[in-house]
BALOBA-1460 file (C-alpha; in Angstrom, 3 decimals):
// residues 186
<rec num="1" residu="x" x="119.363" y="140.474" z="66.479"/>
<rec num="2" residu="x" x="116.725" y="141.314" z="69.121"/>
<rec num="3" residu="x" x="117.471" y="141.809" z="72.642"/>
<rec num="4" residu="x" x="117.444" y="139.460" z="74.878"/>
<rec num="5" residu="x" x="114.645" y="138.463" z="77.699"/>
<rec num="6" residu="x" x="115.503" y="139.084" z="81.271"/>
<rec num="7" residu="x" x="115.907" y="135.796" z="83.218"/>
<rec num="8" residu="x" x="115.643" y="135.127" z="87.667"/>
<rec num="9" residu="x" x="118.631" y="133.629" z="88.744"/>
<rec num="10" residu="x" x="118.305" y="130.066" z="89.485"/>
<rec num="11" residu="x" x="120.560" y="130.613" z="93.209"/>
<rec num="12" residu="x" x="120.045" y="134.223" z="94.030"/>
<rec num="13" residu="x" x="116.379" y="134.715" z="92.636"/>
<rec num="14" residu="x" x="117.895" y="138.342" z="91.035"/>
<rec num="15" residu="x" x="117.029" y="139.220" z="87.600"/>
<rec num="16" residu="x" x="119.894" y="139.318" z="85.374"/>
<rec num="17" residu="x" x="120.292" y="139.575" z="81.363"/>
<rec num="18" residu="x" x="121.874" y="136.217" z="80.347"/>
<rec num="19" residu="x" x="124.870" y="136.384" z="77.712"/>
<rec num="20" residu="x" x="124.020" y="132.721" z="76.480"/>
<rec num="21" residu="x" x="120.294" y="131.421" z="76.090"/>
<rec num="22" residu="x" x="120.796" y="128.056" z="78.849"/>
<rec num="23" residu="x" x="122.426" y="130.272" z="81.114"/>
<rec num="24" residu="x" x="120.259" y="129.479" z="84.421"/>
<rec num="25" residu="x" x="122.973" y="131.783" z="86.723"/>
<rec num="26" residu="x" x="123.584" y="135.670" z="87.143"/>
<rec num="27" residu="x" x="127.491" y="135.296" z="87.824"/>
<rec num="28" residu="x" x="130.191" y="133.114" z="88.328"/>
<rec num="29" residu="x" x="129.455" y="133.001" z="92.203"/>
<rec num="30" residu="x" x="125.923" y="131.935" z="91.828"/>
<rec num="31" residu="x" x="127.171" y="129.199" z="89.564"/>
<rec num="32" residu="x" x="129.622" y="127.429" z="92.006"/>
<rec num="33" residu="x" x="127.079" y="127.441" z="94.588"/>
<rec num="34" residu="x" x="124.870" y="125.711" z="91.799"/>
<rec num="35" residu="x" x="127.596" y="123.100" z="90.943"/>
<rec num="36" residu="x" x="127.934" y="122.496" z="94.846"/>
<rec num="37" residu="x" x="124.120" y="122.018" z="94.955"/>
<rec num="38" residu="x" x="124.150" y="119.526" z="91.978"/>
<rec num="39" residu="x" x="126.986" y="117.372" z="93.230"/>
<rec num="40" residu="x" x="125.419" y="116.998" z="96.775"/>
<rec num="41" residu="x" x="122.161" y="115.698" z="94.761"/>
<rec num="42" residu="x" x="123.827" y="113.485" z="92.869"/>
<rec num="43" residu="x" x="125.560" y="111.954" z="95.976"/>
<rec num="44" residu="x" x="122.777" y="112.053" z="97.727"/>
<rec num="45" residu="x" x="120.814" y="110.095" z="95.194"/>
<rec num="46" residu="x" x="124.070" y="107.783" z="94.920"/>
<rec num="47" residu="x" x="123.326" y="107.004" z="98.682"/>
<rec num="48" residu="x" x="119.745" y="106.774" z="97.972"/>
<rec num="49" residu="x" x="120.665" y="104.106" z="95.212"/>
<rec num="50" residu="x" x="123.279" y="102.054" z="97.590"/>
<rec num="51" residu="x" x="120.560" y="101.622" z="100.193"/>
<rec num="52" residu="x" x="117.570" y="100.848" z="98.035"/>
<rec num="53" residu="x" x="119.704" y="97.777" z="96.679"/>
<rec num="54" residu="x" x="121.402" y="97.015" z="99.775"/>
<rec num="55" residu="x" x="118.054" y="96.839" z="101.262"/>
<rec num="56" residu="x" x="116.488" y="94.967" z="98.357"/>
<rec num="57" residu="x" x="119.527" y="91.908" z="98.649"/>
<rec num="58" residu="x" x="118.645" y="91.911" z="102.545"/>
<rec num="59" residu="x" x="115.591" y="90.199" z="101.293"/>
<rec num="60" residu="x" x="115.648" y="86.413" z="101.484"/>
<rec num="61" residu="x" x="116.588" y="84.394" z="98.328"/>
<rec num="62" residu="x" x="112.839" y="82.936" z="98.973"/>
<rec num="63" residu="x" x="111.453" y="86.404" z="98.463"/>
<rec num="64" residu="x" x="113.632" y="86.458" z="95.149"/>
<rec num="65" residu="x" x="112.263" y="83.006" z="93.883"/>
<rec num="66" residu="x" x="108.961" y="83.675" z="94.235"/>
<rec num="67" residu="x" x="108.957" y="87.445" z="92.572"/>
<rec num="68" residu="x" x="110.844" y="85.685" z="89.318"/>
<rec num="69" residu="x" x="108.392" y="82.754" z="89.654"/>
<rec num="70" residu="x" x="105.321" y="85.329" z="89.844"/>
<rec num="71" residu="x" x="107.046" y="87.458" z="86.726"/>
<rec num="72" residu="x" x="107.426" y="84.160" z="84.834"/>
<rec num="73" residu="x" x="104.115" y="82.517" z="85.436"/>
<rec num="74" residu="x" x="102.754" y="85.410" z="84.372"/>
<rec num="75" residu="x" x="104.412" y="85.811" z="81.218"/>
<rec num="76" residu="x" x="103.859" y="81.905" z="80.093"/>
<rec num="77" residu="x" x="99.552" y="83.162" z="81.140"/>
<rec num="78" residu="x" x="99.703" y="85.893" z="78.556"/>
<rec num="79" residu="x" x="102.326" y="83.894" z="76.327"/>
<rec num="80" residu="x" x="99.557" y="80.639" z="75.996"/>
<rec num="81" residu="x" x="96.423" y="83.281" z="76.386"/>
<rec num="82" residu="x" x="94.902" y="81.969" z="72.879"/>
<rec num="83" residu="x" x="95.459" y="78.191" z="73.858"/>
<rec num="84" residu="x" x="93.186" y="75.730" z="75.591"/>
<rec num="85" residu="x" x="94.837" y="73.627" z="79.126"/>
<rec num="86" residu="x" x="97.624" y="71.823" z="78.025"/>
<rec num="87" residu="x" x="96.387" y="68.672" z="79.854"/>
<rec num="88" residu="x" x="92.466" y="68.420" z="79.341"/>
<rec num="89" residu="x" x="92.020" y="71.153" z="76.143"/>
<rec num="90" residu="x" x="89.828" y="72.838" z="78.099"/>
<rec num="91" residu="x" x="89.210" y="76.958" z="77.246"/>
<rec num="92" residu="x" x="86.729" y="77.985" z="80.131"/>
<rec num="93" residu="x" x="88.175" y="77.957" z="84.147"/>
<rec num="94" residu="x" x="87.765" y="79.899" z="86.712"/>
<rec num="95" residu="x" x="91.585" y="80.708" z="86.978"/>
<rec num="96" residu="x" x="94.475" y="79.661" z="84.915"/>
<rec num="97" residu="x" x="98.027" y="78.955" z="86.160"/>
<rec num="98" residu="x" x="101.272" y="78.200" z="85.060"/>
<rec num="99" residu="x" x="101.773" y="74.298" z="85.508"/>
<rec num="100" residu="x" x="104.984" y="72.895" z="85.411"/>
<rec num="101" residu="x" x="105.443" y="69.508" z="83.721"/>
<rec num="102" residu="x" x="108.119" y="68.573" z="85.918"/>
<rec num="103" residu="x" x="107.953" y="69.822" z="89.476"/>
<rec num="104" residu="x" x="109.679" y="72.246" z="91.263"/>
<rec num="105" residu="x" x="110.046" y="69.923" z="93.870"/>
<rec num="106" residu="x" x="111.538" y="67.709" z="91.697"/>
<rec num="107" residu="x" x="113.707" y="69.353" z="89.121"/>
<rec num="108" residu="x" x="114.726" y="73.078" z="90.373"/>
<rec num="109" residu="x" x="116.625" y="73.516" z="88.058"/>
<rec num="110" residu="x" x="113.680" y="73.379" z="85.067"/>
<rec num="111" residu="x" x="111.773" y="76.042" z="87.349"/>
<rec num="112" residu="x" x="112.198" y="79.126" z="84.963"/>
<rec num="113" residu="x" x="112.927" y="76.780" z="81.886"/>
<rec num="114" residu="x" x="109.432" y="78.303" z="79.406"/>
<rec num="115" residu="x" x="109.544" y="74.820" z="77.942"/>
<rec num="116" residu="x" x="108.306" y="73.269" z="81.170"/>
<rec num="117" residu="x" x="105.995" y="75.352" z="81.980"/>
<rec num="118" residu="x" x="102.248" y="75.711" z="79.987"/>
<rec num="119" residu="x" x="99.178" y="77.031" z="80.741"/>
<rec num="120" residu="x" x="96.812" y="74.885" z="82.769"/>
<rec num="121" residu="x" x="93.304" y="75.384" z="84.442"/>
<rec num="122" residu="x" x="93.243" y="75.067" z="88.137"/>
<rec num="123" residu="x" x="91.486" y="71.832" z="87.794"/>
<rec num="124" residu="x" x="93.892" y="69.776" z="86.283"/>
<rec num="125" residu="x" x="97.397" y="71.775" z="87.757"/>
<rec num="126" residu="x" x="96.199" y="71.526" z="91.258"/>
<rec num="127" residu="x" x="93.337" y="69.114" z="92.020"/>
<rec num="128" residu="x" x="94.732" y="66.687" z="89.792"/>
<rec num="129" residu="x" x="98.486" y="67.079" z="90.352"/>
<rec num="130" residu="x" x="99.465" y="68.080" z="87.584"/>
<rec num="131" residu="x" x="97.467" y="65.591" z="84.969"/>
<rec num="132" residu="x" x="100.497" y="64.415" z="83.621"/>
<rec num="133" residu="x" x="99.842" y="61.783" z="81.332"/>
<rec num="134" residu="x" x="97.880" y="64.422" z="78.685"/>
<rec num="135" residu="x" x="100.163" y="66.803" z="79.646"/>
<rec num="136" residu="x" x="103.098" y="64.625" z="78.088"/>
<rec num="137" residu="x" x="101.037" y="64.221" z="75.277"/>
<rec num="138" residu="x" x="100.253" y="67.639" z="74.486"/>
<rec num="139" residu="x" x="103.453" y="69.069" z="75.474"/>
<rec num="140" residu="x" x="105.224" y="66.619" z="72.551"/>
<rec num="141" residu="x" x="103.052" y="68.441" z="70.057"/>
<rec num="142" residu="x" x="104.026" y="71.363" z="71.145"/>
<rec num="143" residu="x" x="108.221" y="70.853" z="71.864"/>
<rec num="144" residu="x" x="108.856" y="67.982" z="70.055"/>
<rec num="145" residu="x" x="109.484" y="64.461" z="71.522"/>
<rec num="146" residu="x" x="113.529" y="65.908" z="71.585"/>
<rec num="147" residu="x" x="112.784" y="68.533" z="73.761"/>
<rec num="148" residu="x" x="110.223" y="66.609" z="76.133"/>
<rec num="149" residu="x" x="112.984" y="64.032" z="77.179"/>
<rec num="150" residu="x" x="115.214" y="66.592" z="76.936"/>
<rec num="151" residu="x" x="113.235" y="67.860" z="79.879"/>
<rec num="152" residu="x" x="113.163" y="64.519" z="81.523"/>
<rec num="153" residu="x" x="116.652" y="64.061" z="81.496"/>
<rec num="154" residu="x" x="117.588" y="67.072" z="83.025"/>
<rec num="155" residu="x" x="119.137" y="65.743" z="86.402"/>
<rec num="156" residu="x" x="121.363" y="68.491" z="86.781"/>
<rec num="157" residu="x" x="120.645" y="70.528" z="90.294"/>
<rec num="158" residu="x" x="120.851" y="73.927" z="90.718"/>
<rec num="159" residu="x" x="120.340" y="76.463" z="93.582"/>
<rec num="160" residu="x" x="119.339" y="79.855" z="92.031"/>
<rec num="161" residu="x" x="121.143" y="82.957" z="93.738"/>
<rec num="162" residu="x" x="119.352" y="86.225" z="94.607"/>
<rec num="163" residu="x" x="121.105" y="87.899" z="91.724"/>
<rec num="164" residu="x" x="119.553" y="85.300" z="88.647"/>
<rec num="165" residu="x" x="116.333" y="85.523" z="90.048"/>
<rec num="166" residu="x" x="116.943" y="89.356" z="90.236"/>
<rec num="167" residu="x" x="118.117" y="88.706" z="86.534"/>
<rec num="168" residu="x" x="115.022" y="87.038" z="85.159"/>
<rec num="169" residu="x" x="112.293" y="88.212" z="86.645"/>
<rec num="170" residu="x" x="113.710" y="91.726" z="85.147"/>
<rec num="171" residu="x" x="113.730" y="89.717" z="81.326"/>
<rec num="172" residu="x" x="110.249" y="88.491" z="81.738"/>
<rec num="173" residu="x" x="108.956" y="90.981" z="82.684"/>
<rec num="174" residu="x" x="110.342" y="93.196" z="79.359"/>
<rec num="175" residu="x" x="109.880" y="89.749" z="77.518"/>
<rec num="176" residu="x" x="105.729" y="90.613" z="78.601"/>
<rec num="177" residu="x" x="105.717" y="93.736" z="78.093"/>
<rec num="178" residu="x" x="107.316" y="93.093" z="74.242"/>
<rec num="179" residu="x" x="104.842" y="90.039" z="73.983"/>
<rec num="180" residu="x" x="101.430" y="92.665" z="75.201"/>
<rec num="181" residu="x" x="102.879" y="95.646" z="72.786"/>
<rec num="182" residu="x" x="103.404" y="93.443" z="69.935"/>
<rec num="183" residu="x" x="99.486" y="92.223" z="70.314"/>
<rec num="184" residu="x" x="98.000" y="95.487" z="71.034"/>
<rec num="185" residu="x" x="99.626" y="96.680" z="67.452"/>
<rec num="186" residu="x" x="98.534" y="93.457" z="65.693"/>
């Protein structure tokens, strides 16, 4: 067995001839100052931690609905990326966005709900409110006539909480970053 190496203590900075190979210390001494160090890191970071998210739920739950909004419009974007306007079949716009078929003025609840929500040229989501009547038909090709009054009959209201919209902007944006890995190896 060969000698081995000379190491620098990781506290003192003296060289010392280590009787394990992870030993980072020259003696016992040097290595409860090293614990001490660690644990006021970790608490430190701990604090750190408790702030960031303390700070983050100051936040209004406004702030909160429109980051999950932004993460899931921008999923259903890259999710419909191959497929023409769900209302006028159209492939070329300037811009696409996420158009709901019912509102979020008028059904909250169907908000984050992927089923409601297609890709739509600027055109026909904004300047024509929506374009509902091809949207309808589209969007039963797509979900079936079940699902579509499915969507319609959804009178249920619900006020979304800091913590779901916390909750699903995190899963769209993994559910994107799945959907752009799985193209990119197709």
């Amino acid at each position: 067995m060969k000698p081995r190496k000379p190491k620098v203590c990781k506290v003192c900075g003296n060289e010392f001839v280590p009787y394990r190979s992870f030993q980072k210390v020259c003696s016992g001494q040097c290595a409860l100052v090293m614990v001490r160090r660690e644990q006021e890191k970790k608490k430190a970071k701990a604090l750190a931690d408790k702030l960031k998210m303390r700070r983050r739920l100051a936040q209004p739950r406004s702030y909160w609905i429109n980051m999950a909004q932004k993460a899931v419009n921008e999923y259903i974007r890259e999710r419909d990326r191959y497929k023409p306007c769900v209302s006028c079949g159209t492939y070329t716009t300037s811009q696409w966005d996420a158009g709901h078929y019912r509102t979020t003025a008028a059904a909250l609840q169907l908000r984050f709900d992927e089923r409601n929500i297609q890709k739509q040229c600027i055109r026909c989501n904004q300047h024509l409110s929506g374009n509902l009547v091809p949207y309808r038909v589209e969007l039963i090709k797509r979900i079936g006539l079940a699902g579509v009054e499915e969507l319609e009959n959804n009178h249920f209201r619900h006020k979304w909480t800091v913590e779901e919209c916390m909750f699903i902007r995190d899963i769209f944006r993994i559910k994107l970053k799945e959907l752009r890995n799985s193209r990119e190896a197709a």
